[in-house]
C-alpha positions in Angstrom: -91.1 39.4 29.2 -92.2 41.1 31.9 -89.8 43.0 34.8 -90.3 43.3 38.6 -88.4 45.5 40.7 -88.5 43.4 44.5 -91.4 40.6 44.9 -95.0 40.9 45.7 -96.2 40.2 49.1 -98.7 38.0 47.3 -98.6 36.2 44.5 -100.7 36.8 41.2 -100.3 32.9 40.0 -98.0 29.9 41.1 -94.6 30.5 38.9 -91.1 28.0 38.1 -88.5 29.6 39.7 -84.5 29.9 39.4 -82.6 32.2 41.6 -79.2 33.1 40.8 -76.9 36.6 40.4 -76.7 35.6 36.1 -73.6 37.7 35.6 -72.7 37.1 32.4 -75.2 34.7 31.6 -73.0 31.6 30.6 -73.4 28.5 29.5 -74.0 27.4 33.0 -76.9 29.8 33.8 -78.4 29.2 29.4 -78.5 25.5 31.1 -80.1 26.6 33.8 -82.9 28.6 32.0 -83.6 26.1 29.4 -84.3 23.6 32.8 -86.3 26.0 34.1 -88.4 26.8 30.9 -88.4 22.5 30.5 -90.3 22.2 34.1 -92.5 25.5 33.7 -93.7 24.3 30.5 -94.9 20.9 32.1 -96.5 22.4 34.6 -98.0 25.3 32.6 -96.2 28.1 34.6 -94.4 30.9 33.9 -90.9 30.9 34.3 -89.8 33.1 35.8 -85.8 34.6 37.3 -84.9 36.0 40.4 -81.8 37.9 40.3 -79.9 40.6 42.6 -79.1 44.3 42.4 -76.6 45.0 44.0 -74.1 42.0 43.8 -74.4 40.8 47.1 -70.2 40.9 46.9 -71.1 44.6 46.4 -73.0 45.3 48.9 -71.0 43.5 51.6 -67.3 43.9 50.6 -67.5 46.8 47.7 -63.6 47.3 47.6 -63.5 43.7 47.2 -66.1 42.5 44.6 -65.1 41.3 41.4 -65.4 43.2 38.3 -69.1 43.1 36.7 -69.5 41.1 33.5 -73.2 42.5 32.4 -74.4 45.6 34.1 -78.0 45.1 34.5 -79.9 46.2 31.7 -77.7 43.2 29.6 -78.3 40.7 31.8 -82.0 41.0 31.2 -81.9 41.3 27.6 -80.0 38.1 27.4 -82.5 36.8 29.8 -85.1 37.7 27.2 -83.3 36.6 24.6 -83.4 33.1 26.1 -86.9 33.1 26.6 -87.7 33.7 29.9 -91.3 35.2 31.3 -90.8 37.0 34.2 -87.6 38.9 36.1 -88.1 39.6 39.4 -84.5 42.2 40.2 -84.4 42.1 44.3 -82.9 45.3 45.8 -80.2 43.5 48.0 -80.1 45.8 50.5 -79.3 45.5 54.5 -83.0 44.4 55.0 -82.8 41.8 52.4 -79.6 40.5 53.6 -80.8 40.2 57.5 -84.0 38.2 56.9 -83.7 34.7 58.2 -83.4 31.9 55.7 -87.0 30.5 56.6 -88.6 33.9 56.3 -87.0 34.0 52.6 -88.5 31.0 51.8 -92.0 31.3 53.0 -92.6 35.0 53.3 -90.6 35.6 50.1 -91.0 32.5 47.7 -94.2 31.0 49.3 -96.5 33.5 50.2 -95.2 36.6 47.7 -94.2 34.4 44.4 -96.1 31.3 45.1 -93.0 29.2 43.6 -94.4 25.4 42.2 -91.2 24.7 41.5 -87.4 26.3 42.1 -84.3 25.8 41.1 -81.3 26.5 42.2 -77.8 25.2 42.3 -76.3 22.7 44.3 -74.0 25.3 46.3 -76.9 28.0 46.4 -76.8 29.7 50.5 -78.9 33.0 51.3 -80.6 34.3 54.4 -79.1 35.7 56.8 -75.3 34.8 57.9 -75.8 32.7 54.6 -77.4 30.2 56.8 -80.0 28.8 54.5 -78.8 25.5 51.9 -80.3 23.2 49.6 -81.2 21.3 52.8 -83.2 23.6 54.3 -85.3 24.2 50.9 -86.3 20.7 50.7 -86.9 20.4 53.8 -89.9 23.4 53.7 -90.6 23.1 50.1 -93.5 19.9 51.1 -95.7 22.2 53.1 -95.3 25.2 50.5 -96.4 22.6 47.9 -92.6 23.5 46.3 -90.7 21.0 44.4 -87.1 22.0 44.5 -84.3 20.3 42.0 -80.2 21.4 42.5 -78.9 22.8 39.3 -75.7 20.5 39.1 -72.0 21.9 37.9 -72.0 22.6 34.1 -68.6 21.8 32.5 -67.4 23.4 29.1 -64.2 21.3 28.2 -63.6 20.0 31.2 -63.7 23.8 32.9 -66.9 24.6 35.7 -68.7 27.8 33.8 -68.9 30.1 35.9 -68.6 33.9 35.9 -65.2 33.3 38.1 -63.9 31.3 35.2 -64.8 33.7 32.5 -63.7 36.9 34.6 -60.2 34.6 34.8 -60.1 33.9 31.1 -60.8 38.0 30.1 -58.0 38.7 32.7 -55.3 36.7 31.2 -56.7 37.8 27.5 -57.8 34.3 26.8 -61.1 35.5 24.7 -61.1 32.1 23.0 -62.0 30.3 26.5 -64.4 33.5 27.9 -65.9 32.7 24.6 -66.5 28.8 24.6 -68.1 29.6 28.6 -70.1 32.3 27.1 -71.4 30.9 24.2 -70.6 34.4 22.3 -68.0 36.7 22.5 -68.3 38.7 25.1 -69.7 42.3 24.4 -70.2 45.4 26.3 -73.0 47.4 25.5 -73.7 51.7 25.5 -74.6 54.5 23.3 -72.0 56.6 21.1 -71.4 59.7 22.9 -68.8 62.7 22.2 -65.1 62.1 23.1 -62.2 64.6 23.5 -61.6 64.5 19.5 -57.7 63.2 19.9 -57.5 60.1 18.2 -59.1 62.3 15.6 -56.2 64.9 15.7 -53.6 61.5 15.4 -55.7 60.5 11.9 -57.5 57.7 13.7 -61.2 59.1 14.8 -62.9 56.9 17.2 -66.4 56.2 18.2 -66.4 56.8 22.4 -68.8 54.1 23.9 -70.3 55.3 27.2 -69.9 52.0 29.4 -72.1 51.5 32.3 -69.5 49.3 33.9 -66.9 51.9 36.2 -64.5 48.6 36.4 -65.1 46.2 33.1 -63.2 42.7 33.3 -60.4 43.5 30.9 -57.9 46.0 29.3 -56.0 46.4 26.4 -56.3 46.5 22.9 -58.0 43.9 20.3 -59.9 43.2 17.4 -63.9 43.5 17.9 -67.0 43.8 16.2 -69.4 46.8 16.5 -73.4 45.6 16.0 -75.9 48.3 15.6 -74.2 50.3 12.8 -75.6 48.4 9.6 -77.0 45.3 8.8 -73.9 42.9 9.5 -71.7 43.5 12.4 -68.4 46.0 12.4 -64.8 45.3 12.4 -63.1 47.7 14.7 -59.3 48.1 16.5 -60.8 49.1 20.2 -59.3 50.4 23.1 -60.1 49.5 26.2 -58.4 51.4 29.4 -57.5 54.6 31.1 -55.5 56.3 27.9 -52.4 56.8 30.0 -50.5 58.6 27.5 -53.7 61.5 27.5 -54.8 61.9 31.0 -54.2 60.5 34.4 -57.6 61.0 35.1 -57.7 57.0 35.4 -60.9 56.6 34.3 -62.0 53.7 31.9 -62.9 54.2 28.6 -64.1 52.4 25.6 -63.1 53.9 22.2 -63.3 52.0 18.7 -61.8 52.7 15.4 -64.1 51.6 13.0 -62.2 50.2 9.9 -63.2 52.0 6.3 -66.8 53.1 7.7 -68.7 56.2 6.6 -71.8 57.3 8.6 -72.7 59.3 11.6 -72.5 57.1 15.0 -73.2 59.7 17.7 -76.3 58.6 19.6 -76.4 55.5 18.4 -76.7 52.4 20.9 -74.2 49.3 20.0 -72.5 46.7 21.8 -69.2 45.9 20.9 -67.9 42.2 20.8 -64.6 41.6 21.7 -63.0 39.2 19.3 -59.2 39.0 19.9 -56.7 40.8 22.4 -53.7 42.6 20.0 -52.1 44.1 23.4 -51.9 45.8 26.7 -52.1 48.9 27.1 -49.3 51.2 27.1 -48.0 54.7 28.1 -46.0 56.8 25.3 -43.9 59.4 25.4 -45.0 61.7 22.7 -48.7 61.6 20.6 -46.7 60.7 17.7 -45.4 57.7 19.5 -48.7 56.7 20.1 -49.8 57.3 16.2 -47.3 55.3 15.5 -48.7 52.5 17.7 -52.3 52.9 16.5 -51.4 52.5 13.0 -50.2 49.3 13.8 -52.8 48.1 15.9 -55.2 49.2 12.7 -52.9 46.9 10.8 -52.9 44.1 12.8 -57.0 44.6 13.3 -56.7 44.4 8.9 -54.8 41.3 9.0 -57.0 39.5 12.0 -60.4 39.6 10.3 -58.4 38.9 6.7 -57.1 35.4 8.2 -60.5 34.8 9.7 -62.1 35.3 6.4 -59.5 33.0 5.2 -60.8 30.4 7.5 -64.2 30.2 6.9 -66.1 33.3 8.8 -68.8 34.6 7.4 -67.4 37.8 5.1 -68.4 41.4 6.3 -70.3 44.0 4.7 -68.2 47.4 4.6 -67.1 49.7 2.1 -63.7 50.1 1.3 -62.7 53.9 1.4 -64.6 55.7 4.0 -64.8 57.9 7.0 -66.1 57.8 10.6 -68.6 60.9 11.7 -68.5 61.3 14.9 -68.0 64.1 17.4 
């Protein structure tokens, strides 16, 4: 696959088109892409993704934006993953936002990607003032020898997938429903790096994953799976929050205690996928208190993947008296 930072101001060869922001990449947007990949392969194009960096929610209201699903970098290895050509990231900047809607579409899409076909969906706006519509795109696409087709609403029982609904579902703790819009669990992805070495002092040493999200979509405490480790994925109790009881430096952190595992994880790039929510998180009064707590989170970690071996998942592959190694 190949990745473009901002658009050409001419176009190398006519491309299939979708335009969208793809956070998360959900069953809505999978649908999408395999449309896209559907039209481009009758026509004998590449198909190709246009995406946004910023959020434009981010760049106009930053203290209002939702919380990010997928930084970047995951968006477009999923996009890989589901077999896409080309990503073209836009810089969404004040320039971008100000150009006028036909300027976008023939300065932009005609002239600098030479679109054949785009797709986009049926409540798509851009340009300036978000005055540009599906309207206005059919209505140039004829003399930009364009064919443009709306993306209709995809519904996963009877719920529209979209990131809004899956940052709802992570909110509440409903992973069952952020996973059935996914399609997967969701994850968050980063490399092992060296923590403050106090949930080894409490007899629980965690691998610390360096997130490139400042504000993920949920807190708390549950059951995941670490991939990147060994050949089969991880079970894991993780943490995800500011570690009230430890600092007020209200930062968000990502640590995971890795159940019975022996190796050395510093360095190491994984994505953790986030199975089922055990709590919120809490403040304690004492580090014992909150040993106290962990062991029982480790517990009810045990006793989650143990019922859903019981009911049919595939088993895991881990030893069963070990130790983590990590700073």
């Amino acid at each position: 696959m190949q990745l473009f930072r901002g658009t050409p101001t001419r176009s190398d060869r006519p491309i299939a088109l979708t335009i969208g922001n793809f956070d998360g990449v959900h069953r809505g947007h999978e649908a999408m892409v395999a449309r896209l990949k559907a039209a481009a392969h009758e026509r004998g194009l590449p198909a190709a993704v246009m995406t946004f960096e910023p959020h434009p929610r981010e760049f106009f209201a930053p203290d209002q934006a939702p919380a990010r699903l997928t930084p970047l970098r995951d968006k477009v290895d999923r996009l890989r993953e589901l077999g896409v050509d080309r990503v073209y990231v836009c810089r969404f900047d004040a320039a971008f936002a100000s150009q006028s809607p036909e300027d976008f579409v023939v300065r932009v899409l005609g002239a600098g990607l030479g679109v054949r076909w785009l797709q986009v969906g049926d409540d798509f706006r851009f340009g300036a003032r978000r005055a540009g519509d599906l309207a206005l795109l059919q209505r140039l696409a004829p003399d930009l020898g364009m064919t443009v087709e709306p993306m209709p609403t995809v519904e996963v029982s009877g719920r529209r997938a979209s990131s809004t609904a899956v940052r709802e579902a992570l909110a509440r703790g409903d992973l069952r429903a952020a996973t059935e819009l996914l399609g997967r669990p969701y994850a968050i992805s980063g490399r092992i790096v060296g923590g403050d070495r106090i949930g080894r002092e409490l007899g629980f040493p965690t691998a610390n994953v360096r997130m490139r999200l400042n504000r993920p979509p949920l807190f708390g405490i549950y059951a995941v799976e670490v991939l990147g480790l060994a050949s089969a994925p991880w079970p894991g109790a993780a943490s995800l929050g500011v570690r009230p009881t430890v600092t007020d430096a209200n930062r968000a952190t990502l640590e995971v205690f890795l159940l019975d595992f022996d190796g050395d994880v510093y360095g190491r790039r994984v994505r953790v996928d986030f199975l089922h929510k055990l709590r919120e998180e809490a403040k304690y009064d004492t580090l014992d208190a909150l040993k106290v707590q962990i062991g029982r989170d480790v517990d009810d970690t045990r006793a989650f993947f143990l019922q859903r071996a019981a009911s049919g998942a595939a088993p895991r592959n881990h030893s069963s008296d070990s130790t983590l190694h990590c700073p």
